[in-house]
N, C-alpha and C positions, 0 to 999 in steps of 0.2 A: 490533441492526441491523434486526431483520424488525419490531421495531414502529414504528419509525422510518420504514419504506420502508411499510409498512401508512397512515401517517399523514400520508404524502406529506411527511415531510423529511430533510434533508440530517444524517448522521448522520455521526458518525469515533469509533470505540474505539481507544484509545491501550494499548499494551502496551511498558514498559520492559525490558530485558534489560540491568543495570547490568555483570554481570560480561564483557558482552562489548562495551559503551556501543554499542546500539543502541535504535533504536525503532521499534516496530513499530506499522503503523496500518492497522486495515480502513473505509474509508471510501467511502459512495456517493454519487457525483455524475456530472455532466454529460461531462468530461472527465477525463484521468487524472492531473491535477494534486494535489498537496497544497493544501488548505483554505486553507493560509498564502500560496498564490500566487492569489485571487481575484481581484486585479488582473488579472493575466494571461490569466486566464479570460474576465473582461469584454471585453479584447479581440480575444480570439480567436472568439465569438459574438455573435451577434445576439438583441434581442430579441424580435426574428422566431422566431426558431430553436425549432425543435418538438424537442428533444432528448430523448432516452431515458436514462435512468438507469441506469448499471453499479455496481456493487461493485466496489473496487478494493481490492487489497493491496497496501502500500508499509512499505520498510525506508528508514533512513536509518540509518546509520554510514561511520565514515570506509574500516573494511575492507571492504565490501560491494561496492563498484567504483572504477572510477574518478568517476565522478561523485560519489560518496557517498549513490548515492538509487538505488533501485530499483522501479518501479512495473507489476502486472502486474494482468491485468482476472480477478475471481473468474467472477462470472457480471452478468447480465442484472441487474436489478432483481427484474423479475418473478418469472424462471427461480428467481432467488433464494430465493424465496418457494416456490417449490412442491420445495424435495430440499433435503439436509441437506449443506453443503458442508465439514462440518468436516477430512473426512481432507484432500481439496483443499488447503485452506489448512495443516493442519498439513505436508504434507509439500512443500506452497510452501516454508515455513517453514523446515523443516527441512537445505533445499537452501541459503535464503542465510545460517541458522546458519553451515551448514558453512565456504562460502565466506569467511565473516567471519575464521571460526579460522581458514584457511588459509590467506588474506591478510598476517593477523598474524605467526601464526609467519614465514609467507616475509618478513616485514617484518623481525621480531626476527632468523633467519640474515644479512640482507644487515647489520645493524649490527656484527656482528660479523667 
C-alpha cells in the first residue's frame, strides 16, 4: 500500500478468511467505496473535484451486518505514510472477526 500511495496509485490488498467466508480489503481511494463500484464513484464526482486520498478498510461477508459490507476510513493518504498503522487495523479486524462469529452462531441458534 505505501508504495502504491508513494506512486501516486490506486492500490486494494485482498485478504481471504475462508473459514469464516469473508474478505477483507485495505484499499486507497477517493471515496469509501469498493473498486468494484467505480461506476458509482463516477457519479458521485466531478472531474473538477480536487480529492484527497484515504485508506480505507472494508469486510464483506454475509455475517458482518446487515448489508454484508462494512467500510471504515484507516487514515489520510499522507498520514498513512508517515506511522505504522498495523495495530489500527489488526484490531479493526479483529472487532468485525468477532461480529462475523457472533452473527453466525446467533444465526445457527435461531435454526434450531
Amino acid at each position: 500500500m505505501q508504495n502504491g500511495i508513494t506512486a501516486g496509485e490506486i492500490k486494494s490488498c485482498e485478504l481471504k478468511i475462508e473459514d469464516l467466508d469473508a474478505t477483507v480489503y485495505l484499499q486507497n481511494n477517493i471515496i469509501n467505496l469498493p473498486f468494484r463500484y467505480a461506476k458509482n464513484i463516477g457519479k458521485i464526482i466531478k472531474d473538477s473535484d480536487n480529492l484527497e486520498m484515504s485508506v480505507y478498510m472494508i469486510i464483506e461477508s454475509d455475517d458482518v451486518n446487515r448489508s454484508k459490507l462494512r467500510i471504515d476510513k484507516l487514515a489520510d493518504d499522507k498520514i498513512f505514510l508517515e506511522r505504522d498503522f498495523t495495530a489500527d487495523f489488526v484490531s479493526w479486524l479483529k472487532i468485525q472477526l468477532d461480529a462475523i462469529e457472533s452473527n453466525k452462531k446467533r444465526k445457527e441458534r435461531k435454526r434450531r
